[in-house]
N, C-alpha and C positions, 0 to 999 in steps of 0.2 A: 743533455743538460750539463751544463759545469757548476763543477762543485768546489766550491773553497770551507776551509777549515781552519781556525784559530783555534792552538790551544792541544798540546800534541803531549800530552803528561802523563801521568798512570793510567788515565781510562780516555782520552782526549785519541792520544798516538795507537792505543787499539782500535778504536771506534772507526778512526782515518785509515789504518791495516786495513781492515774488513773491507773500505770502500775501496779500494789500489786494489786489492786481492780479486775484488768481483769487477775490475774491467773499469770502476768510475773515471773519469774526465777531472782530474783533481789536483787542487794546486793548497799548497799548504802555507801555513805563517805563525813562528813563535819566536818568543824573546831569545828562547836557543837554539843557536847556528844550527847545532851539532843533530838535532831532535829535525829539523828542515832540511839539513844537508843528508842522511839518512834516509827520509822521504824522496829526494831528487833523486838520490841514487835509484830508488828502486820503480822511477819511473814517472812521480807527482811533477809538479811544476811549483817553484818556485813562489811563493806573496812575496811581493815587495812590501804590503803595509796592512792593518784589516780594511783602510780605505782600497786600496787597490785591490781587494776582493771581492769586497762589496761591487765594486766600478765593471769588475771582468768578468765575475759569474751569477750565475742563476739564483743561486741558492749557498747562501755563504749559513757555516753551521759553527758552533765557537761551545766552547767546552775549556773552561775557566776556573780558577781555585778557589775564586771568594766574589759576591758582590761587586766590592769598590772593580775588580779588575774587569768584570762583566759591563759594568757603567764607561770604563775608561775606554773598552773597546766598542761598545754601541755608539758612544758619542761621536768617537773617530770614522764611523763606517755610515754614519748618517747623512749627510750632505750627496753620499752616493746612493741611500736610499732613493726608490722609487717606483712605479709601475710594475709590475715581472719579478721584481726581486723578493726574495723569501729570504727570512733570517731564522735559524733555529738553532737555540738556546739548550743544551743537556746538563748545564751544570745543574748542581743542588742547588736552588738558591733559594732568596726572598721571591715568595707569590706576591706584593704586591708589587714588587721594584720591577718584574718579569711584567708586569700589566703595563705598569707605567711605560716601561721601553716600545712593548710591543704596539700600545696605544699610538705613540711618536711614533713609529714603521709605517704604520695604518694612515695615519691620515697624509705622508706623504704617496700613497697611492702604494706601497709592499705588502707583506703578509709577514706573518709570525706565527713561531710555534712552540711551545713548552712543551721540551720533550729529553725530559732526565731518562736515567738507565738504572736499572737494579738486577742485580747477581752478581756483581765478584769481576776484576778484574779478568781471572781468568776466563769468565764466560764471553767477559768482549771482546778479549784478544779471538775467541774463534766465533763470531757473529753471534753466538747463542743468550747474548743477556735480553732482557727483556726492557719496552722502552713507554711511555706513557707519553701520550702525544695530547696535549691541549691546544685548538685552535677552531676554527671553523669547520666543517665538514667538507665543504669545496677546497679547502687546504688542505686537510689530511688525505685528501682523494690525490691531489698533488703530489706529494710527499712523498707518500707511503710505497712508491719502489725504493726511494733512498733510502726508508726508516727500515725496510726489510731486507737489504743489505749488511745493516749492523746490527741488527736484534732479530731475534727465531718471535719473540712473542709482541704484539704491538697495538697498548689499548690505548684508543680513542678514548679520551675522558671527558669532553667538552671543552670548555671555552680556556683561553690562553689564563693561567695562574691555577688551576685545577692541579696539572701534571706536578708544580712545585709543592703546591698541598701535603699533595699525598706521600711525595716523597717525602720530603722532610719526617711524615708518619712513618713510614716505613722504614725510615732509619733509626729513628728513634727505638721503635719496638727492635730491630737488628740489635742494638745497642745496651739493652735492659737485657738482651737475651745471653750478647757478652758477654757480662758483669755478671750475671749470675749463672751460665757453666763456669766461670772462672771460681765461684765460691764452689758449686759443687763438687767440682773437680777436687780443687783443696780439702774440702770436706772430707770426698771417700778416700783420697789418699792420706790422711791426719788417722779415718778407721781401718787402715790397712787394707784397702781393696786395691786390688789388680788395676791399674789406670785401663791397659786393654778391654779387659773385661769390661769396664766400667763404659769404657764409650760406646762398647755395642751395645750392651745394657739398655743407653740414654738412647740409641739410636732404630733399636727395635723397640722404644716405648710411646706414649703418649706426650712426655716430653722431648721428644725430634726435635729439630726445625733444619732448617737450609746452615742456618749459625753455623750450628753442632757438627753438622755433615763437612762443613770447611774450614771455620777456624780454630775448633777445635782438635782437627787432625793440626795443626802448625805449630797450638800452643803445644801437644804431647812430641811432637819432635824438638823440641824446644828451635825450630825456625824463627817462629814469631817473626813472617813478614808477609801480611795480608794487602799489601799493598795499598793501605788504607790509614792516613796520619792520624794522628791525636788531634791535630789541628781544626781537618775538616770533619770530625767526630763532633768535634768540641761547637762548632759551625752548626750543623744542623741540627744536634740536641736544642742550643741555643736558638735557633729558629724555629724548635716546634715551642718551646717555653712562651718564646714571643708570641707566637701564634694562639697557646692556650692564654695567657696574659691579655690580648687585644680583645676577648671574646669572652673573659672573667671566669675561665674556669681554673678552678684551685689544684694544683699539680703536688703531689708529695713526692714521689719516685722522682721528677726529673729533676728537681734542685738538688737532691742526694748524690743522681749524676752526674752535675756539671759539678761537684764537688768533688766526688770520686775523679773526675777525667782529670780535674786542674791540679789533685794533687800527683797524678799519672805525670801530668807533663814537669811537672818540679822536679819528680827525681828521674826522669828520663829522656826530658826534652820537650821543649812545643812540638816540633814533628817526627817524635818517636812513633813507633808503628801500635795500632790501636789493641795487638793482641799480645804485647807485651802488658798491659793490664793485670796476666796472671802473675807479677815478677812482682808487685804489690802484697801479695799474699805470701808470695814464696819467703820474700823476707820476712814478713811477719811473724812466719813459723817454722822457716828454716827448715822446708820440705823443698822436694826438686818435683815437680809436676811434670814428666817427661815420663816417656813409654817407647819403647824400641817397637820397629814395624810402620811407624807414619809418616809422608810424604815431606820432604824440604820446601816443597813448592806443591801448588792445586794445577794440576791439568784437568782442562776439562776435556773427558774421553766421551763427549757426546759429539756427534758427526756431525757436520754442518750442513744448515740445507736452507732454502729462504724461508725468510720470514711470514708469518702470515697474522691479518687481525684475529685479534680476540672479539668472541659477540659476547657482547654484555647481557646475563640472563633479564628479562623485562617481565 
């Protein structure tokens, strides 16, 4: 099977790693040289355009920053849609805009699939993030060696706009969980508590989560680089708002959000890194939230092995 790839970025150019690393048939294409040239080097082949991937392989996969660039590349790779060809989509995006395309794929005789990634850049640089596959069942039976190539965990969630759904949810809730270690944090250091102490604390309690365990080891070394902008924060919070907005349910938390992020990015940039968040507080009170002993960068020291579905309990 050849595989092409558009879209080689912070989780784009891991996810393409993964597949070059396990043996794939793979030719790559992005607006930088530099991120392609890279790839050739280590053995990919060359896109000349997303049309000419669409045109030369099987299964062309694109992993994108925003919407409009998602549109800009389906429309270009369409005329080479057809029978045999498979398109799949990992960015965050819009669940309807993901329907609409894949609808267009469909009826020129291809197949599609929504199928975004969650855990951490670092999990995708070594195949271990987890991947949520929306499309037909005879597709994801298709798929699903290349899907377990770049992710250890891989659920089927039904029909093509399912996978965006739920992402967007889950980043969301990532997001709320942010913003408030980032209060806590400040908090127990305002009442003189040990930061170290404090993070085990949070991390043998009931308040854990995945968050805790990652970005808050980067805020305490004062890193702060999760490899995750303000920008595409700002992106899917904003996408689930919409989402609760189309379907009339009333949101308190997340308009507070898109408040808190937009005044993040005024004093640090549109695409400052999303765990500089705590630098908000720091000024406020003129505390340093930093702790000796925590990683500059997340390795993920879990071992790599393929992929396998998830069964969904029934």
């Amino acid at each position: 099977m050849k595989i092409g790839f558009i879209g080689l970025g912070n989780v784009g150019g891991k996810l393409a790693g993964s597949l070059l690393r396990n043996g794939a048939d793979l030719a790559v294409y992005d607006l930088n040289a530099e991120f392609v040239a890279d790839f050739v080097a280590r053995g990919a082949r060359e896109g000349k355009s997303a049309a000419h991937l669409m045109q030369s392989c099987d299964v062309v996969i694109t992993c994108l920053p925003s919407p409009a660039a998602c549109a800009a590349v389906v429309g270009e790779m369409m005329p080479e849609v057809g029978p045999g060809k498979v398109w799949m989509e990992m960015s965050t995006t819009d669940a309807q805009q993901i329907k609409d395309h894949a609808a267009a794929i469909i009826a020129k005789g291809g197949e599609a699939v929504d199928c975004p990634v969650s855990g951490g850049c670092h999990r995708a640089d070594t195949g271990n993030i987890s991947i949520y596959a929306g499309c037909t069942r005879e597709t994801f039976e298709r798929v699903l060696p290349v899907l377990t190539h770049m992710g250890r965990r891989i659920l089927h969630v039904g029909d093509v706009g399912v996978s965006s759904t739920l992402k967007v949810m889950t980043n969301y809730l990532a997001t709320i969980n942010l913003l408030s270690l980032c209060e806590a944090l400040t908090v127990m250091k305002a009442a003189g508590m040990d930061l170290g102490v404090t993070y085990e604390a949070i991390a043998a309690s009931s308040g854990n989560s995945f968050v805790h365990e990652t970005e808050s080891q980067l805020i305490l070394s004062g890193a702060r680089n999760v490899n995750f902008t303000l920008d595409l924060v700002q992106k899917d919070v904003g996408l689930f708002q919409k989402l609760a907005d189309d379907f009339g349910v009333p949101l308190e938390m997340s308009p507070l959000m898109i408040e808190m992020l937009t005044d993040g990015q005024k004093r640090f940039g549109e695409r400052a890194q999303s765990d500089r968040m705590i630098e908000r507080l720091e000024e406020a009170t003129g505390l340093n939230i930093t702790a000796p002993g925590f990683p500059s960068e997340l390795v993920d020291d879990e071992p790599e092995e393929r992929g396998y579905e998830v069964e969904v309990r029934r």
